[in-house]
C-alpha positions as CSV (number, residue, x, y, z in Angstrom):
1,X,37.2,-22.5,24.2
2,X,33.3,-22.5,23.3
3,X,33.0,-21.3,19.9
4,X,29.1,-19.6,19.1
5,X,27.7,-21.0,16.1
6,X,24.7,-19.6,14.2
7,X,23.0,-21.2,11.6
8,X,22.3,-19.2,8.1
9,X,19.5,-16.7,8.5
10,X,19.2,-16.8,12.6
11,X,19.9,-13.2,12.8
12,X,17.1,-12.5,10.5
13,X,14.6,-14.7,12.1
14,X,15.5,-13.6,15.5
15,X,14.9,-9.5,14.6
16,X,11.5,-10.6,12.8
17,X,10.3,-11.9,16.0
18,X,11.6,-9.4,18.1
19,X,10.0,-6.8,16.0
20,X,6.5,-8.4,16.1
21,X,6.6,-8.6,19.8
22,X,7.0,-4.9,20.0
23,X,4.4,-3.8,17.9
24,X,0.8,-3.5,19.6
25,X,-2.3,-4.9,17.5
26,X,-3.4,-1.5,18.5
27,X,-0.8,0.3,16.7
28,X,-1.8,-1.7,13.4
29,X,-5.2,-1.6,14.0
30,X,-6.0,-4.9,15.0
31,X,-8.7,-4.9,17.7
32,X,-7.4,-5.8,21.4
33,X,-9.8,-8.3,23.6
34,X,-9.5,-9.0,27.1
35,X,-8.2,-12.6,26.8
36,X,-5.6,-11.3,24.7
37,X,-2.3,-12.7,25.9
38,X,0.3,-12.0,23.5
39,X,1.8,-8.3,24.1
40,X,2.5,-7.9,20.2
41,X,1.7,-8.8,16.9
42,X,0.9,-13.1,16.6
43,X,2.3,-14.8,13.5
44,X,-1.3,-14.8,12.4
45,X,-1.5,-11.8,12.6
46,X,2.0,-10.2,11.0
47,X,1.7,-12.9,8.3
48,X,-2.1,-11.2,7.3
49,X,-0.7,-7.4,7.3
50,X,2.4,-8.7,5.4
51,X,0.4,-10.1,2.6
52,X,1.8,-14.0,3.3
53,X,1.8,-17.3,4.6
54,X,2.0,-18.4,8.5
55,X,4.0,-21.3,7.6
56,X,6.2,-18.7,5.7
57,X,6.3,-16.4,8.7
58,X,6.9,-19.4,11.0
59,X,10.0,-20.4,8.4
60,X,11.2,-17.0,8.7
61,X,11.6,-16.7,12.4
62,X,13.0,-20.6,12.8
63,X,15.6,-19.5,10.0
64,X,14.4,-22.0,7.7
65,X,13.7,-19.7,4.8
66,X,16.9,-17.2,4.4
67,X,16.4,-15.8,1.3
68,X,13.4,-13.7,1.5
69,X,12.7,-12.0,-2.0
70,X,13.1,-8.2,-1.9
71,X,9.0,-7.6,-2.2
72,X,9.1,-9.9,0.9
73,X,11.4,-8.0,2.6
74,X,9.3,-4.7,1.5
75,X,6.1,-6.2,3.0
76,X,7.5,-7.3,6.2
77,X,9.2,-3.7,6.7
78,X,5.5,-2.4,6.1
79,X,3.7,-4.5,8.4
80,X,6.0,-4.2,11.4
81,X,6.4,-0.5,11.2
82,X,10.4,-0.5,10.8
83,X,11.8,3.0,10.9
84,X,14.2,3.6,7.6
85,X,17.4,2.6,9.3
86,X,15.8,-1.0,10.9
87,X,14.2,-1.6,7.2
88,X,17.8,-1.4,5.6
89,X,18.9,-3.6,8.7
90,X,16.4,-5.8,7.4
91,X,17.4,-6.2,3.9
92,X,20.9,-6.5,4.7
93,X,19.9,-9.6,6.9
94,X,18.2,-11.2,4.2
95,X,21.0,-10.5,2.0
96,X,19.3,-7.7,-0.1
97,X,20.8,-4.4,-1.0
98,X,18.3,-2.0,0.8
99,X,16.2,0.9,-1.9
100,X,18.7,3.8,-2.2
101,X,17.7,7.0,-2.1
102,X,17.6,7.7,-5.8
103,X,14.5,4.8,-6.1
104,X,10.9,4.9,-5.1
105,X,10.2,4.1,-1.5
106,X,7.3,2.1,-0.9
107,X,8.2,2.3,3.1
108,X,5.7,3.7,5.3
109,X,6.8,5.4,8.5
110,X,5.7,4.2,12.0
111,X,4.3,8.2,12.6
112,X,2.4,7.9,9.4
113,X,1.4,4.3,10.8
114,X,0.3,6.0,13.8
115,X,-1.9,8.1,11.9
116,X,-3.6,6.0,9.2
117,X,-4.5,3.1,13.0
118,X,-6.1,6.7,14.4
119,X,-8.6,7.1,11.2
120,X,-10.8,4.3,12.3
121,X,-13.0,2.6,9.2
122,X,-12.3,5.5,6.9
123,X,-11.6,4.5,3.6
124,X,-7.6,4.9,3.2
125,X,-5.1,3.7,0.8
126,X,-1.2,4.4,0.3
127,X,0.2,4.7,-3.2
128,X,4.0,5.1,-3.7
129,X,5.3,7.9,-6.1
130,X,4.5,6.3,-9.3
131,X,1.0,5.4,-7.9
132,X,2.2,1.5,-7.3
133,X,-0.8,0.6,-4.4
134,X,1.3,-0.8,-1.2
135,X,-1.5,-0.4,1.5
136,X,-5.1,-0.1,2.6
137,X,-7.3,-0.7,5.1
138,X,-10.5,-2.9,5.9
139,X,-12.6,0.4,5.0
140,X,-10.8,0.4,1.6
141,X,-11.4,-2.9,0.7
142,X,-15.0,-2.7,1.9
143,X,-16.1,0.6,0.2
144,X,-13.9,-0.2,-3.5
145,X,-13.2,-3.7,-2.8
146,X,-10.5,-6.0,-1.6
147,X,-7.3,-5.2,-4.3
148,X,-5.6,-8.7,-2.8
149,X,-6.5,-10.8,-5.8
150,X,-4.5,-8.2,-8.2
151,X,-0.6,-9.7,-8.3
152,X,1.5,-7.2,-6.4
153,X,3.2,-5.8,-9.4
154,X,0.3,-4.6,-11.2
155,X,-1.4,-2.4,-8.5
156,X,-0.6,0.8,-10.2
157,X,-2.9,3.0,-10.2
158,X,-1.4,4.5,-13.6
159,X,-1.9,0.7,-14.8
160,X,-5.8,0.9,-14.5
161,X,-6.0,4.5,-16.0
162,X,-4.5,3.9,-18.3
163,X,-4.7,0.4,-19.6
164,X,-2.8,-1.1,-22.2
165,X,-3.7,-3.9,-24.6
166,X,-5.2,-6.4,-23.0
167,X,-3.6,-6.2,-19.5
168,X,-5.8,-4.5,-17.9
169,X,-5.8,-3.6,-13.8
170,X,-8.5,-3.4,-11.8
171,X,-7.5,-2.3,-8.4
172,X,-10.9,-2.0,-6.9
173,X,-14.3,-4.6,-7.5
174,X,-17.0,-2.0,-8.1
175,X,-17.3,0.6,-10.8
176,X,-16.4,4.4,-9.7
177,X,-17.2,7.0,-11.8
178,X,-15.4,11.1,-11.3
179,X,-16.8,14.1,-11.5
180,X,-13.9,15.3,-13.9
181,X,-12.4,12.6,-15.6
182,X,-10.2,14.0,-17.6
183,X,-9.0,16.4,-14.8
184,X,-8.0,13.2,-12.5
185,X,-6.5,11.3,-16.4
186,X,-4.4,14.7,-16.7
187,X,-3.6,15.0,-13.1
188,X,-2.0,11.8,-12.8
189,X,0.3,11.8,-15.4
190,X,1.2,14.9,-14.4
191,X,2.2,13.8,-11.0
192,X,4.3,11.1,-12.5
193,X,6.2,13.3,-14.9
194,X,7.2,15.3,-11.2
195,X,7.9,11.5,-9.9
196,X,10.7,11.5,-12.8
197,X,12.1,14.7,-12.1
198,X,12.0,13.4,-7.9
199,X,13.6,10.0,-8.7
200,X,15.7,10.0,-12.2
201,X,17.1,6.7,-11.4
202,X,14.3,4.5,-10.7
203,X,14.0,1.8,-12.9
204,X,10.7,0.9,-12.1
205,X,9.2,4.2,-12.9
206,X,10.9,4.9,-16.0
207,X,9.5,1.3,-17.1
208,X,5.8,2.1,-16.0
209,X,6.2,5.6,-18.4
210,X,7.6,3.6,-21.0
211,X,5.1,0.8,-21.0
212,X,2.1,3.1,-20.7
213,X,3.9,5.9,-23.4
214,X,4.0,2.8,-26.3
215,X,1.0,1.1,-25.6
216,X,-1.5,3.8,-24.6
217,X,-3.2,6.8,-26.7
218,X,-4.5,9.3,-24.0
219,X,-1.5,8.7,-21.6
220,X,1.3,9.7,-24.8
221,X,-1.0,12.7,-25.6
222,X,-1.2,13.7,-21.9
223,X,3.0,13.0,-21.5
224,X,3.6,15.1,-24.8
225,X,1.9,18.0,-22.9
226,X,4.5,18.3,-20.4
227,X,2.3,19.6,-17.3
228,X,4.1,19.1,-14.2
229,X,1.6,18.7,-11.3
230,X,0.4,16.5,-8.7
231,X,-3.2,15.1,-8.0
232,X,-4.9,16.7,-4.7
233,X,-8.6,16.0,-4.6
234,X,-11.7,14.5,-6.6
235,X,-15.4,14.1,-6.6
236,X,-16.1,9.7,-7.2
237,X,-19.3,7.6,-7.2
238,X,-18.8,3.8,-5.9
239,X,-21.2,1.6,-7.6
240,X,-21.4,-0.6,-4.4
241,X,-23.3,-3.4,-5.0
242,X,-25.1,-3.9,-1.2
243,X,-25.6,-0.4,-0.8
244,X,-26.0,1.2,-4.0
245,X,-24.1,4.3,-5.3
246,X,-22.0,6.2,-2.6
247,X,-20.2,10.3,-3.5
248,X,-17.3,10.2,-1.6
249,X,-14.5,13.3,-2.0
250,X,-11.2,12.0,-2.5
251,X,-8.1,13.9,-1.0
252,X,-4.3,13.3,-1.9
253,X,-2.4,14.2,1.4
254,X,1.9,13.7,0.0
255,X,4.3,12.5,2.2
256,X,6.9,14.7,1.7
257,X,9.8,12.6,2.2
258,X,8.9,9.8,0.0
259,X,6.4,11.6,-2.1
260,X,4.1,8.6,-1.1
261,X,0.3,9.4,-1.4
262,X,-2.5,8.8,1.4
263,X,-5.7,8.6,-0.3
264,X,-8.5,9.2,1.7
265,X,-12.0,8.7,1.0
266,X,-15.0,10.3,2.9
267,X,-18.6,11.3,2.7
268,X,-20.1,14.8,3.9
269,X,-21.1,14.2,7.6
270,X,-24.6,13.2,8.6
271,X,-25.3,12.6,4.8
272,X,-27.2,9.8,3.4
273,X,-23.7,8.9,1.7
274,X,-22.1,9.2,5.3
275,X,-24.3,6.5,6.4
276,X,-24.2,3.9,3.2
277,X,-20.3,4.2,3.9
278,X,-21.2,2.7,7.3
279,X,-23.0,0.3,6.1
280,X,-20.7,-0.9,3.5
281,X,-17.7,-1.2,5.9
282,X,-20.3,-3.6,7.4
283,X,-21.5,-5.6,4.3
284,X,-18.7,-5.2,2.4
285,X,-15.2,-7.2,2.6
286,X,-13.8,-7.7,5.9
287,X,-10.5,-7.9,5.1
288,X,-7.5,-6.6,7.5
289,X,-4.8,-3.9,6.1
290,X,-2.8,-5.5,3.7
291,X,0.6,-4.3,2.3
């Protein structure tokens, strides 16, 4: 009788490539030329939304690495647009215990997906709950600047507001300035004292209020206030440095399910702003989206 052998971590490469073939580059933005061959995503390609390596990519899908870290794991869900029950498939492949539901997600739906592909070279982002930065797009990175070089665990948002010691987080290259300051400072801790009351058990939350609540002034006098809000829309300059100071409005649209934020920055139509935003997704960095 034939026996079926497998070697440790086949199952996981084999899903990895049979989710990249699935995905169109249109449906992660990618542009599509007429000498394209490949139906989905090519290793170049997942390995640039999922924040990695080819070679690690390649290792993946060959079974030759099998114990993906969990950020890894996070990342890949990301980029290939896995709905909740294939990301927990996907953990459990890599031997991983997937998020439960009492923890932050930093998943982002393939309907949500869907819509930040349809929004073009608008400036987006996508913060989790406790404003930990898990994706943006080329227009992002062009109009604030390319977050990449920031290590994954300090692109909280919270982190650069309110910094602490020396350690301190700059998510975007050029200097933006608010209309109301102190309204955004007080609006964000706000929204993350309702991010404690939403997820209780998430360790790394109750870490980032602890670390920020010890080491920083103006976030312990905002906390002891005890507002419980969440952060909607703002008024910000971008000091670009090719085409000079840009207004933008800023609106907070919430994901209800994971309390996620889409961040969305846009200039008043046929404004002079309207235009230096074009010309800054030109002359600015032309990264790809990036998880």
């Amino acid at each position: 009788m034939d026996v079926m052998t497998t070697t440790p971590g086949a199952g996981l490469g084999t899903m990895i490539r049979t989710w990249r073939n699935r995905l169109p580059p249109a449906a992660a933005a990618l542009p599509v030329g007429p000498a394209r061959r490949a139906v989905g995503l090519r290793r170049e390609e997942l390995a640039e939304l999922a924040g990695m390596s080819v070679d690690y990519v390649v290792r993946l899908e060959q079974g030759r690495a099998t114990t993906p870290s969990a950020q890894v794991v996070a990342s890949l869900a990301r980029a290939l647009q896995l709905s909740a029950a294939e990301r927990d498939h996907l953990y459990r492949l890599a031997q991983l215990v997937p998020p439960t539901d009492g923890a932050i997600s930093g998943h982002i739906t393939p309907g949500v997906h869907r819509v930040l592909s349809r929004l073009g070279d608008v400036a987006v982002a996508v913060f989790a709950a406790d404003w930990q930065l898990i994706w943006w797009n080329r227009g992002w990175a062009a109009l604030i600047g390319d977050p990449s070089s920031v290590p994954p665990r300090l692109r909280n948002f919270a982190r650069e507001r309110f910094p602490v010691g020396v350690d301190h987080v700059r998510l975007g290259l050029w200097p933006v300035t608010e209309a109301d300051r102190a309204a955004t400072d007080a609006a964000i801790v706000s929204d993350l004292r309702r991010a404690t009351g939403r997820f209780p058990q998430d360790s790394r939350l109750a870490e980032l209020v602890r670390v920020l609540g010890a080491g920083n002034e103006r976030f312990a006098e905002l906390w002891a206030n005890g507002t419980v809000a969440s952060h909607r829309e703002d008024h910000k300059t971008v000091e670009h440095p090719v085409v000079g100071p840009v207004e933008v409005d800023c609106d907070v649209l919430i994901d209800g399910d994971s309390d996620s934020k889409i961040v969305i920055l846009t200039a008043v139509p046929g404004s002079a702003d309207e235009t230096k935003l074009k010309l800054a997704a030109i002359a600015g960095q032309p990264t790809a989206a990036h998880q």
